[in-house]
VOLO-163490 format. One record per residue (C-alpha): residue number from 0; x, y, z. Coordinates in nm, 4 decimals, m for minus. Layout:
<sites>
  nukol         x         y         z
    NUM         X         Y         Z
...
</sites>
This chain:
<sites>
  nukol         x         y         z
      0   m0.1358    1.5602   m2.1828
      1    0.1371    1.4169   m1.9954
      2    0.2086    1.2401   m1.6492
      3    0.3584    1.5670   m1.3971
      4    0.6512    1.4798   m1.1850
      5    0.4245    1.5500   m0.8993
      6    0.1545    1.3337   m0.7609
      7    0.0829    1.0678   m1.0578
      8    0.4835    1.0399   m1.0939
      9    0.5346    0.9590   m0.7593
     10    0.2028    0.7301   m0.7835
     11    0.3605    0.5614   m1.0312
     12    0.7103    0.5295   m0.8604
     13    0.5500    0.4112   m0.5227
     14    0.3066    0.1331   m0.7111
     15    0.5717   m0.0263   m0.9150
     16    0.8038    0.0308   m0.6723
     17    0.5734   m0.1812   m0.3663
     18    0.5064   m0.4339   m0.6276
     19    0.8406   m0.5459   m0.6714
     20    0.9467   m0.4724   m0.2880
     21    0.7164   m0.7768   m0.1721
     22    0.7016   m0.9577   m0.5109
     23    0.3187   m0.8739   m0.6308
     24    0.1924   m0.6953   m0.9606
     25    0.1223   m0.3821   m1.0769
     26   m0.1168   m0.2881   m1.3068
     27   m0.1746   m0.0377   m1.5402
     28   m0.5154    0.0759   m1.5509
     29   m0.6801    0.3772   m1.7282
     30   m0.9962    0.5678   m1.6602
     31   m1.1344    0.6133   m1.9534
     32   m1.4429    0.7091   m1.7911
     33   m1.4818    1.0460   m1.9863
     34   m1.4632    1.0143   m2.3533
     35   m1.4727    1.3959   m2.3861
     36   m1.1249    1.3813   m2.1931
     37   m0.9303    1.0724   m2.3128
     38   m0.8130    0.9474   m2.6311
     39   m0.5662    0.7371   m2.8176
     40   m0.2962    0.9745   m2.8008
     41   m0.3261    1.0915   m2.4023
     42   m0.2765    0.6623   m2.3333
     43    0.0261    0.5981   m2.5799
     44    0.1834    0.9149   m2.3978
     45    0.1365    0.7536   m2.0557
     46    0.2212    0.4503   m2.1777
     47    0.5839    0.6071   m2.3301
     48    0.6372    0.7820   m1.9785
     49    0.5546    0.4561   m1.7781
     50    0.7961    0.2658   m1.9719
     51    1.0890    0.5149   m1.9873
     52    1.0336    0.5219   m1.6324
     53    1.1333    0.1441   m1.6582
     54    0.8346    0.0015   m1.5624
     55    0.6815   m0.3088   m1.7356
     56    0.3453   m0.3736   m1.6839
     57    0.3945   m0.7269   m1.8671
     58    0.0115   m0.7732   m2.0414
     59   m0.1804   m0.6169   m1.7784
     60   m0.2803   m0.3382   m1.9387
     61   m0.6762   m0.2173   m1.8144
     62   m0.9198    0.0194   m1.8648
     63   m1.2679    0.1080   m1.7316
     64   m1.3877    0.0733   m2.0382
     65   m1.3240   m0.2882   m2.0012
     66   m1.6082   m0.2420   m1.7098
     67   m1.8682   m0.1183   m1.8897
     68   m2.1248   m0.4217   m1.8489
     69   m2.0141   m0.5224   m1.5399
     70   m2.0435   m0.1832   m1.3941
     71   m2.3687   m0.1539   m1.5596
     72   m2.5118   m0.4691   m1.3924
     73   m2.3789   m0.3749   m1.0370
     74   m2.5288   m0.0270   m1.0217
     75   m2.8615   m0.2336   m1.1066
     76   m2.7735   m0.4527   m0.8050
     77   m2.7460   m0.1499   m0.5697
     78   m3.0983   m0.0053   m0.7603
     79   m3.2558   m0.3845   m0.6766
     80   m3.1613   m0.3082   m0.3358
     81   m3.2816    0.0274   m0.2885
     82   m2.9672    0.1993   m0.3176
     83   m2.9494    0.3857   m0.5677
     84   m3.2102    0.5972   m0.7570
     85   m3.2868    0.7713   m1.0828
     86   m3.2910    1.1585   m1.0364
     87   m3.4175    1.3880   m1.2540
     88   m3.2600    1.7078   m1.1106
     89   m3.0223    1.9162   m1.3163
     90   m2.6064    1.9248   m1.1565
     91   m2.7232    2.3063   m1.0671
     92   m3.0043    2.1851   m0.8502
     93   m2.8416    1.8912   m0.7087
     94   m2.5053    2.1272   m0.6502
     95   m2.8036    2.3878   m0.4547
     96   m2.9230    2.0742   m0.2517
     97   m2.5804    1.9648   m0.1312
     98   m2.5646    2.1948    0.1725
     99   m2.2418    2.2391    0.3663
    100   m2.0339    2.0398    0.5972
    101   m2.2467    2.1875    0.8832
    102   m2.5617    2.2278    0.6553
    103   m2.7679    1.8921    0.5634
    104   m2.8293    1.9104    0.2072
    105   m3.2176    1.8369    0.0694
    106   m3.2921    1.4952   m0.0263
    107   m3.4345    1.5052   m0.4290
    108   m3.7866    1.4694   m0.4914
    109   m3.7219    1.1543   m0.6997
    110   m3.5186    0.9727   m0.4402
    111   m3.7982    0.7328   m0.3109
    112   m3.8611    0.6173   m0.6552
    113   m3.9751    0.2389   m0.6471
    114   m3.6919    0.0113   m0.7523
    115   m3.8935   m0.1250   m1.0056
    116   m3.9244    0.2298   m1.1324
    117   m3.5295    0.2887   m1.1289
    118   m3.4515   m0.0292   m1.3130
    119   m3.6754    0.1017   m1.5788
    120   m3.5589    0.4345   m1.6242
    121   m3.1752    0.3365   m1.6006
    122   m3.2718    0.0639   m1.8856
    123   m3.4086    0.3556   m2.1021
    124   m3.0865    0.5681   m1.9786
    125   m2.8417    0.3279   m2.1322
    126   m3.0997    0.3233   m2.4424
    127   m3.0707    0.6719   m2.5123
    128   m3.4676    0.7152   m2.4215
    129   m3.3403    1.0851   m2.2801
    130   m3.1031    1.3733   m2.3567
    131   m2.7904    1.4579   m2.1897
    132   m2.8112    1.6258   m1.8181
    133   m3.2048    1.5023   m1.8015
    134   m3.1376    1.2254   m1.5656
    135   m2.8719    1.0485   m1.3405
    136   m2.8091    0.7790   m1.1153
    137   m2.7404    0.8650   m0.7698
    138   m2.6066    0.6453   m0.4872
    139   m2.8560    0.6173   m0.2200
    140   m2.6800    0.7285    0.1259
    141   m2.7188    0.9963    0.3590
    142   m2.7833    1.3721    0.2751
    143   m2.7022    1.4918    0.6021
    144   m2.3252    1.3551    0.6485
    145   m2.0600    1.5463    0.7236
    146   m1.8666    1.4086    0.4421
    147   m1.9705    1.6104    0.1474
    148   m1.8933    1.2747   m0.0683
    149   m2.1415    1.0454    0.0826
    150   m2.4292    1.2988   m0.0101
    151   m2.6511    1.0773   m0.2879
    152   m2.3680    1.1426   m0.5076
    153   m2.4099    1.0776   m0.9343
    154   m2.2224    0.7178   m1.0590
    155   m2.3767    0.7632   m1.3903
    156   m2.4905    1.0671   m1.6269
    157   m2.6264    1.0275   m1.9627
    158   m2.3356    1.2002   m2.1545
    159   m2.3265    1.1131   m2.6113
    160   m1.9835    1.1440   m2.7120
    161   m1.7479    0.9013   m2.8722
    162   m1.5356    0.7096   m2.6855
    163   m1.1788    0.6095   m2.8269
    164   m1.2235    0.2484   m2.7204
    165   m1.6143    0.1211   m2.7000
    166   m1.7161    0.3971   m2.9807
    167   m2.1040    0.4735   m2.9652
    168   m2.2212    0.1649   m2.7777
    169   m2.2899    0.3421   m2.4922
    170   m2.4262    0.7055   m2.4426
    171   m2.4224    0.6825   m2.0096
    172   m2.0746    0.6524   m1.8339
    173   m2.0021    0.5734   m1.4620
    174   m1.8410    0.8415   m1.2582
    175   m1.4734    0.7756   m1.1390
    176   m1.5836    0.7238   m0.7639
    177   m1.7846    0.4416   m0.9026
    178   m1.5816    0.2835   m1.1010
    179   m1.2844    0.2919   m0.9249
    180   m1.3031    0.0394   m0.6329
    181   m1.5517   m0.1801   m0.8427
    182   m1.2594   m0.1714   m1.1167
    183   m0.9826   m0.2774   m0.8450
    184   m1.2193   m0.5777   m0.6809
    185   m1.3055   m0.6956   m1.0465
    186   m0.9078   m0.6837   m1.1313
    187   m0.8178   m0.8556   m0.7694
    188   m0.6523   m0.5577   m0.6426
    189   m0.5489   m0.5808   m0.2975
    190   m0.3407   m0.2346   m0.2391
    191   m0.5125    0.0832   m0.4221
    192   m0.2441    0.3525   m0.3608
    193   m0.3652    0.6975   m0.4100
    194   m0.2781    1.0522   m0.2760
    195   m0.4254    1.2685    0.0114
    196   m0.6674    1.4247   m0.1731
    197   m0.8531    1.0637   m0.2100
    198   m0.8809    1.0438    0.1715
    199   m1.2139    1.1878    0.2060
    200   m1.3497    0.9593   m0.0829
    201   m1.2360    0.6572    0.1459
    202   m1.5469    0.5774    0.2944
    203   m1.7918    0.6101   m0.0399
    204   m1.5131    0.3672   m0.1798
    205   m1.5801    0.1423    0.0904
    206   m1.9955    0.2182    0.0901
    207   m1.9855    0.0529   m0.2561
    208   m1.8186   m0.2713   m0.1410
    209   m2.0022   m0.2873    0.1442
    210   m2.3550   m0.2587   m0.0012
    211   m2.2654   m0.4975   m0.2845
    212   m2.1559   m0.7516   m0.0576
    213   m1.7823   m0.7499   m0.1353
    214   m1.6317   m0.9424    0.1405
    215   m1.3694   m1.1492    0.0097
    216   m1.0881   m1.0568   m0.2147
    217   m1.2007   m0.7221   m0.0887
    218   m0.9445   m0.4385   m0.2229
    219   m0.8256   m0.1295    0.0018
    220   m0.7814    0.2144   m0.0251
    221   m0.4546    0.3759    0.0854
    222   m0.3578    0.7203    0.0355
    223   m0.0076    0.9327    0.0733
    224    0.0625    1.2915    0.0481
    225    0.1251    1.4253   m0.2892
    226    0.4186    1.5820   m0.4067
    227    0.4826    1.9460   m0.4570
    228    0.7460    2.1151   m0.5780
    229    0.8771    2.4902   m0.5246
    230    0.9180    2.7202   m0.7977
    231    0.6261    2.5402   m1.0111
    232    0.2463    2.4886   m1.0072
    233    0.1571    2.1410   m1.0232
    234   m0.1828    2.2161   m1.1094
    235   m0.2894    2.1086   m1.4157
    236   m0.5597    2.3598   m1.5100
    237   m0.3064    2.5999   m1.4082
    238   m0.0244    2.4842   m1.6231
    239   m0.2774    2.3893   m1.9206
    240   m0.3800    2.7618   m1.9141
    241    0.0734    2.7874   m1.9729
    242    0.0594    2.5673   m2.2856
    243   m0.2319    2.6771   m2.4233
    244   m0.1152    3.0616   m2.3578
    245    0.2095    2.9933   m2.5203
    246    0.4365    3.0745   m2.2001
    247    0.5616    2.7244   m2.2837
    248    0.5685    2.5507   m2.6068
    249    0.3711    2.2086   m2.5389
    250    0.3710    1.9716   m2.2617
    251    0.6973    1.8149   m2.3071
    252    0.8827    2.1807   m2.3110
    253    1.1680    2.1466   m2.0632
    254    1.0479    2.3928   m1.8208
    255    0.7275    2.1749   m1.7622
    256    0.7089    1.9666   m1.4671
    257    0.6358    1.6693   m1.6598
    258    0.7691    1.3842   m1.7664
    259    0.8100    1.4427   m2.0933
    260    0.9221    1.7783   m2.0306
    261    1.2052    1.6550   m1.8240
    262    1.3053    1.3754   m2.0705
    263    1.3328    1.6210   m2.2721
    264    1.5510    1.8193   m2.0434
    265    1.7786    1.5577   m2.0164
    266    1.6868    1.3899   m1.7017
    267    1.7191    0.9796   m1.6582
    268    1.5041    0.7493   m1.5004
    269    1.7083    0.6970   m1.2475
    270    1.7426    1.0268   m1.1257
    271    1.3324    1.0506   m1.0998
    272    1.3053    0.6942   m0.9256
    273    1.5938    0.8431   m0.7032
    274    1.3792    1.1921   m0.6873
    275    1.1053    0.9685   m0.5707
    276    1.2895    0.7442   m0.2811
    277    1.4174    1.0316   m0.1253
    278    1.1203    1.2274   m0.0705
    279    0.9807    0.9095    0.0740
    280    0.5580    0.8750    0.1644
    281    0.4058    1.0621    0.3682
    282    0.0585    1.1283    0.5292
    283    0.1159    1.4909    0.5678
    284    0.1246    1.7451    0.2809
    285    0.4621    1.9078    0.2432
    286    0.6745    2.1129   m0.0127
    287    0.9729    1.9939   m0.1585
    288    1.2769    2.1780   m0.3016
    289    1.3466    2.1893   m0.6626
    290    1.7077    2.1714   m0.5392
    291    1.6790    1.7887   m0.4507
    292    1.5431    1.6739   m0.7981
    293    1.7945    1.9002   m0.9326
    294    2.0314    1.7315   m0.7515
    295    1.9289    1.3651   m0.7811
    296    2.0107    1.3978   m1.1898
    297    2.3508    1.5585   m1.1146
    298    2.4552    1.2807   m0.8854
    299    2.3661    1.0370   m1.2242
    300    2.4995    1.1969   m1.4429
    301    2.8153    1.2897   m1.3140
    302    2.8756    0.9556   m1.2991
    303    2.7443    0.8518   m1.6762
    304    2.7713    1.1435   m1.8937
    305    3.0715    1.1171   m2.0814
    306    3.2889    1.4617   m2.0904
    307    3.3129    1.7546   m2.3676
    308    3.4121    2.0854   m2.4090
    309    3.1707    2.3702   m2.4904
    310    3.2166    2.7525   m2.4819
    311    2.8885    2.9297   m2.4551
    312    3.0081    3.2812   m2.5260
    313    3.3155    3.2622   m2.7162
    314    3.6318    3.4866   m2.7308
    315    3.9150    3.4443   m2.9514
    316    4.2734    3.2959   m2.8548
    317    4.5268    3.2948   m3.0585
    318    4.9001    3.1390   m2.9536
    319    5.1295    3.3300   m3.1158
    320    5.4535    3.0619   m3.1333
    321    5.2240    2.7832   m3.1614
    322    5.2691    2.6560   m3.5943
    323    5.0059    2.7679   m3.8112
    324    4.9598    2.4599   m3.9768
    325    5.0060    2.2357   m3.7192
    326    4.7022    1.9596   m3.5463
    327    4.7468    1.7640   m3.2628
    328    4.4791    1.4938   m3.1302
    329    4.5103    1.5519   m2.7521
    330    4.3545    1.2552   m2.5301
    331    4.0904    1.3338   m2.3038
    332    3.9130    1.1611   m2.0498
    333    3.5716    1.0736   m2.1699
    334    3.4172    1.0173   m1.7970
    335    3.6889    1.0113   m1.4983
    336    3.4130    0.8454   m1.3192
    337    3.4596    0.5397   m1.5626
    338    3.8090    0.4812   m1.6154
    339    3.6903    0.1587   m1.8460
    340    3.5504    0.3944   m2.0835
    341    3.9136    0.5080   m2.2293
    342    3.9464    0.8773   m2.3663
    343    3.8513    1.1281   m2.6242
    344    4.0527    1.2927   m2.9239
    345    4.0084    1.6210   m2.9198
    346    4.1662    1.8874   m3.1678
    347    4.4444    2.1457   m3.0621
    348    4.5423    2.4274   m3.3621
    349    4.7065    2.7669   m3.3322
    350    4.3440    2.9406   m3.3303
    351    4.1192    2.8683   m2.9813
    352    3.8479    2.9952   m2.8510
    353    3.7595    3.0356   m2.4473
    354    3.4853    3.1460   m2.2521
    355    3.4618    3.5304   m2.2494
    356    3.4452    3.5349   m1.8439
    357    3.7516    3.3281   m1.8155
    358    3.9664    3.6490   m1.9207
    359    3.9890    3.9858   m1.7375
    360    4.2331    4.2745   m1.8501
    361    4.2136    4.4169   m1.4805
    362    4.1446    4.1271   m1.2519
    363    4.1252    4.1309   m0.8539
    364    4.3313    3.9608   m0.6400
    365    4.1715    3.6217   m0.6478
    366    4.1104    3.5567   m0.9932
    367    4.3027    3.2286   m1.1059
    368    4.2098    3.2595   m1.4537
    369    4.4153    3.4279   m1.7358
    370    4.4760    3.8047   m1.7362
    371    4.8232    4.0105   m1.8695
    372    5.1084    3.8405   m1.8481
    373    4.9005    3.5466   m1.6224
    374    4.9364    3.1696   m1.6572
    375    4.7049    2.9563   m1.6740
    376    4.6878    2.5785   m1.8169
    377    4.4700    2.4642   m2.1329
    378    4.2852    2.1489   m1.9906
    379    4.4600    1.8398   m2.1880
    380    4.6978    2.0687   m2.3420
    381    4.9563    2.2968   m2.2631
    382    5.0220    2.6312   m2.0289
    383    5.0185    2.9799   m2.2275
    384    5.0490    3.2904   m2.1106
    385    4.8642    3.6036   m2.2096
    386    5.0852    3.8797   m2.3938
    387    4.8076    4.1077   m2.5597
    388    4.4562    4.1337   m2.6274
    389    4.3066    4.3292   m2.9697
    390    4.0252    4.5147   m2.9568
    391    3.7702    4.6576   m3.1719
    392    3.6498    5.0460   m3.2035
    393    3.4023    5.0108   m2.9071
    394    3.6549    4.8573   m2.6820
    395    3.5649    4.5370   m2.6745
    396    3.8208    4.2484   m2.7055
    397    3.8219    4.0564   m3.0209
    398    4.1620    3.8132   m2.9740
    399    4.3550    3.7467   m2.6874
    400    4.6871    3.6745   m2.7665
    401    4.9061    3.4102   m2.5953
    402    5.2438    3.1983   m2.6143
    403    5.2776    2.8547   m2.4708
    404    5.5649    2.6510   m2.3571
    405    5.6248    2.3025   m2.5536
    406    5.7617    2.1350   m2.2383
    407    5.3980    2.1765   m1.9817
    408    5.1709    1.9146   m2.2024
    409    4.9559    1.7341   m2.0110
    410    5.0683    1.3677   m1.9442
    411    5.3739    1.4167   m2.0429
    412    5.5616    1.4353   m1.6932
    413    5.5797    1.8351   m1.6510
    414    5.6367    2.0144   m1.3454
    415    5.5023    2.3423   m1.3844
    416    5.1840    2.4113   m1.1660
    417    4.9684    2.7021   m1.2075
    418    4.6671    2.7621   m1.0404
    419    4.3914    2.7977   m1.3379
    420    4.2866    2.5499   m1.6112
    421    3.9896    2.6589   m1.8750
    422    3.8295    2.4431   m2.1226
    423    3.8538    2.5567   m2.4611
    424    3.7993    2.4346   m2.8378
    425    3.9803    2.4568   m3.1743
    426    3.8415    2.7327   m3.4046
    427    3.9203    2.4877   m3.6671
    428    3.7139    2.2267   m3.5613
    429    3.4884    2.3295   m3.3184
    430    3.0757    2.2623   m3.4193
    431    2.8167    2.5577   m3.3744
    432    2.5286    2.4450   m3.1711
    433    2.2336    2.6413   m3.0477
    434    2.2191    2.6227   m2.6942
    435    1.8931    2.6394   m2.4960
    436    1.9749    2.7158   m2.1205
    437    1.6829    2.6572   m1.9183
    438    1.6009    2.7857   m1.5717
    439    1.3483    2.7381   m1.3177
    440    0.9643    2.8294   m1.4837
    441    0.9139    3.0777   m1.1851
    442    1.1198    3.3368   m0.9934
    443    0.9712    3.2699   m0.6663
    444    0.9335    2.9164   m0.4486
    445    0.5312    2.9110   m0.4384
    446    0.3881    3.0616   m0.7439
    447    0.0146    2.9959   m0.5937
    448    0.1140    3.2015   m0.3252
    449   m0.0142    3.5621   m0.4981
    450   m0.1847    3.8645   m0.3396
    451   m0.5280    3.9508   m0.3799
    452   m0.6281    4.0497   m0.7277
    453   m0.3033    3.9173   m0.8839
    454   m0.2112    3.5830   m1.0913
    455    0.0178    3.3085   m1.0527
    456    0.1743    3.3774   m1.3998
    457    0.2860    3.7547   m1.2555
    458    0.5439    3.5198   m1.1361
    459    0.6672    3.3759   m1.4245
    460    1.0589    3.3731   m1.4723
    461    1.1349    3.5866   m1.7957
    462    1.4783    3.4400   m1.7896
    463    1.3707    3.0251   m1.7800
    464    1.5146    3.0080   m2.1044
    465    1.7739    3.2085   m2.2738
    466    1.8802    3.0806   m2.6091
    467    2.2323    3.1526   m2.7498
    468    2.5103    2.9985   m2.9802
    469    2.7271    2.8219   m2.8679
    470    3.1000    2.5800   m2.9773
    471    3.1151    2.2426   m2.9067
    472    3.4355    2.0142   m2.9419
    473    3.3346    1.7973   m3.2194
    474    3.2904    1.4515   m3.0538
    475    2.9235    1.5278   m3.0141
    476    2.8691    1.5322   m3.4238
    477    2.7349    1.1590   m3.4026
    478    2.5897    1.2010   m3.1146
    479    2.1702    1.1451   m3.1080
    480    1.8754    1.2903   m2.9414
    481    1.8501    1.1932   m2.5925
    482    2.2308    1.2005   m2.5277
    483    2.3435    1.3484   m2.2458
    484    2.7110    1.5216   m2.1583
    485    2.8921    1.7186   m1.9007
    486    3.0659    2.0187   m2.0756
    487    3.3098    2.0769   m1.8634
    488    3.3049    2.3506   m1.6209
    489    2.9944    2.4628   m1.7252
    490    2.6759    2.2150   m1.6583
    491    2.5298    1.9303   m1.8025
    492    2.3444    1.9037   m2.1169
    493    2.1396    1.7171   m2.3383
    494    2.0746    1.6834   m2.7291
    495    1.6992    1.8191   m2.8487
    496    1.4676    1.6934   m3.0341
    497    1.4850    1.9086   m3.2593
    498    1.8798    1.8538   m3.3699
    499    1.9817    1.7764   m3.6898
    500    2.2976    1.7286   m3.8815
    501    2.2743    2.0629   m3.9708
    502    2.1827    2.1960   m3.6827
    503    2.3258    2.1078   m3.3224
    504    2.0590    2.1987   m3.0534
    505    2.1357    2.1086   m2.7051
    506    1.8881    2.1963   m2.4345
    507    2.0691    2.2602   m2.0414
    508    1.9681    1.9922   m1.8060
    509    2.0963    2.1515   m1.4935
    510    2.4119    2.3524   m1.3824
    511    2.7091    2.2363   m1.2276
    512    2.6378    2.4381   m0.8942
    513    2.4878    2.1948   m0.6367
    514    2.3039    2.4007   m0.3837
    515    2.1352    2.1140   m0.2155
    516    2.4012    1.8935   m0.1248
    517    2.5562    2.2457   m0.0336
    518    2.2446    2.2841    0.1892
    519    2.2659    1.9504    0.3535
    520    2.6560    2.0355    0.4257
    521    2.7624    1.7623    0.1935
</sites>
């Protein structure tokens, strides 16, 4: 599992984020209160997110589990004062006896149970006197309110599985609504932020405090619309049915709209706590376009990815007066938007090779990049001119063949404008790297949105990732996994996991296209 860019990301953002605003503390607090759902290895990978969000959490670290006995002696409080019970029907009867919003549900046939009674039984519950779904405890409240939550609901079922933390010690487990509010008065919580969908379990949160006589240091529920993004699902049975159908490999693949996936992707912290600023909090549920995250991490990293060239699909150049055995180290900028960081060396040789699309035999009118007898400049280098292209039997061009003029290097005080410039790298030198360019997961803006009969994954984006190989200048040969780089001209891009010395494998963060800030006329 993973933490999704969507509601618990921006949970995270806006806790954190209010705790330092007026100088209080955050905690970090899991419920565990389902061992068949939690384990070691879900908490160290919330814990990794958390902290490459660049949040610390200092030694407050909590769990639910932490609770247990406390919890335990509380709900025998409420059973002392007649509110709560011991009810022996099964979740299919109790779900029957619910009713609707306009229907009063039927009150169970143990609910009048002497507390006396109750005590005993939940004793024998936490005892393992009885097998799992026999009994629960239910919240004594009011089966005929409107608010489906307040209906006698279950705080503890008898449930034996082994929990990562407190083992077999106990074999009942409080229910989340339970534990919850008792978990932020026993921690001396005085904000609990949650989203929208917590709204309606407001006044069962505040049931429990009342009717244990919680008045001071009294914690309060707040909640804020989640976040949803277009051109994703952000539910999480939905995109567990992706993972474990293999439409994406794992939680952290860079399609996902996860954390981890993202990190993966190449996206900072920065950009996400940026992300999460700018869609702001809000009461009211609304969508948000996959165009702003996109570009919140083009804004950082156009200003901290350093600068190299890479040719996705590759055509020969070849300048014809340039000497064969001749090498220069060319100076490049390694980010113009840091002048402090200095500059590249980058190889020029004879051989070259360009993007494909950056040549045309028969151009039209406006195309500024090279073509028969056009000009164009080599960025850092020099202007050529194109003299002939060879081809091979099918007609496809295998070498374009150029001249350049000595006197147009760059920095060196020439005169000579043209109107193109293409990136390029030295056949000699260049590294092959597999490039992985990812797109959006889904071809249209609300996946969920699917006509009778059909499935969100008929929507699924058969081009979200297109791998190919690609030539990279060979500055990036040291570079780790993690780093991040604009190649220039072409998008910005990030070093995989799964790179080696051997190997190159860079994953595509995002393109260099900005259509939001082309949206919001900027």
């Amino acid at each position: 599992m993973a933490i999704f860019i969507s509601d618990t990301q921006k949970s995270i953002c806006l806790n954190f984020g209010l705790a330092e605003k007026y100088n209080g503390k955050c905690n970090l607090r899991f419920d565990d209160t389902n061992p068949t759902k939690e384990n070691i290895e879900y908490v160290n990978s919330i814990r990794a997110d958390v902290k490459w969000l660049g949040f610390d959490w200092e030694d407050r670290e909590f769990y639910a589990s932490d609770y247990f006995e406390k919890l335990y002696e509380l709900a025998a409080y409420l059973i002392k004062k007649g509110k709560a019970f011991v009810c022996d029907m099964t979740v299919e009867e109790m779900a029957a006896g619910r009713g609707t919003p306009t229907i009063p549900g039927k009150e169970s046939p143990w609910r009048n149970r002497s507390p006396e009674e109750n005590l005993d039984l939940f004793a024998r519950m936490r005892k393992g006197e009885f097998t799992d779904g026999t009994k629960v405890l239910r919240a004594k409240i009011d089966m005929s309110s409107p608010n489906m939550h307040m209906r006698d609901p279950v705080m503890y079922r008898i449930m034996r599985a082994n929990h990562h933390r407190t083992g077999d010690k106990w074999c009942i487990y409080p229910m989340y609504d339970w534990a919850h509010g008792q978990s932020d008065y026993l921690e001396n919580i005085t904000h609990s932020v949650c989203t929208l969908e917590f709204e309606v379990h407001r006044p069962l949160y505040d049931w429990f405090l009342d009717n244990l006589d919680i008045q001071e240091n009294r914690p309060r529920q707040f909640e804020f619309a989640r976040l949803n993004l277009n051109y994703t699902v952000m539910s999480k049975r939905k995109l567990l049915e992706l993972v474990e159908g293999g439409y994406v490999n794992g939680w952290d693949d860079p399609r996902m709209p996860t954390v981890s996936g993202l990190r993966r992707r190449g996206y900072t912290p920065a950009s996400i706590r940026t992300f999460s600023e700018k869609v702001g909090v809000a009461k009211r549920e609304n969508v948000i376009d996959m165009a702003l995250l996109e570009y919140c991490i083009r804004e950082d990293l156009n200003k901290n990815a350093p600068r190299v060239m890479g040719v996705l699909d590759p055509v020969k150049l070849v300048i014809d007066n340039y000497p064969d055995d001749r090498v220069e180290e060319l100076e490049a900028t390694r980010n113009p938007e840091k002048p402090e960081e200095g500059h590249r060396i980058v190889p020029f040789s004879k051989n070259l090779y360009i993007e494909r699309k950056d040549f045309m035999e028969d151009p039209p009118k406006k195309f500024f990049r090279l073509s028969p007898g056009k000009e164009v400049r080599l960025k850092y280098a020099y202007i050529i001119r194109c003299e002939r292209v060879e081809k091979d039997e099918a007609g496809n061009i295998t070498e374009i063949h150029c001249t350049y003029d000595p006197q147009t290097k760059s920095g060196e005080g020439s005169t000579k404008k043209v109107k193109g410039t293409l990136h390029w790298v030295s056949a000699d030198h260049c590294l092959n790297a597999e490039l992985r360019l990812y797109d959006r997961l889904f071809e249209v803006p609300d996946p969920d949105d699917v006509a009778e009969g059909g499935n969100f994954k008929d929507s699924l984006n058969p081009g979200s990732l297109q791998v190919i190989n690609g030539l990279i200048e060979p500055s990036v040969k040291d570079g780790v996994a993690g780093q991040r780089y604009q190649f220039e001209r072409t998008g910005y891009f990030c070093i995989d996991a799964d790179s080696s010395p051997e190997k190159l494998v860079f994953n595509r963060t995002v393109t260099l296209r900005d259509s939001w800030a082309k949206m919001q006329g900027k």
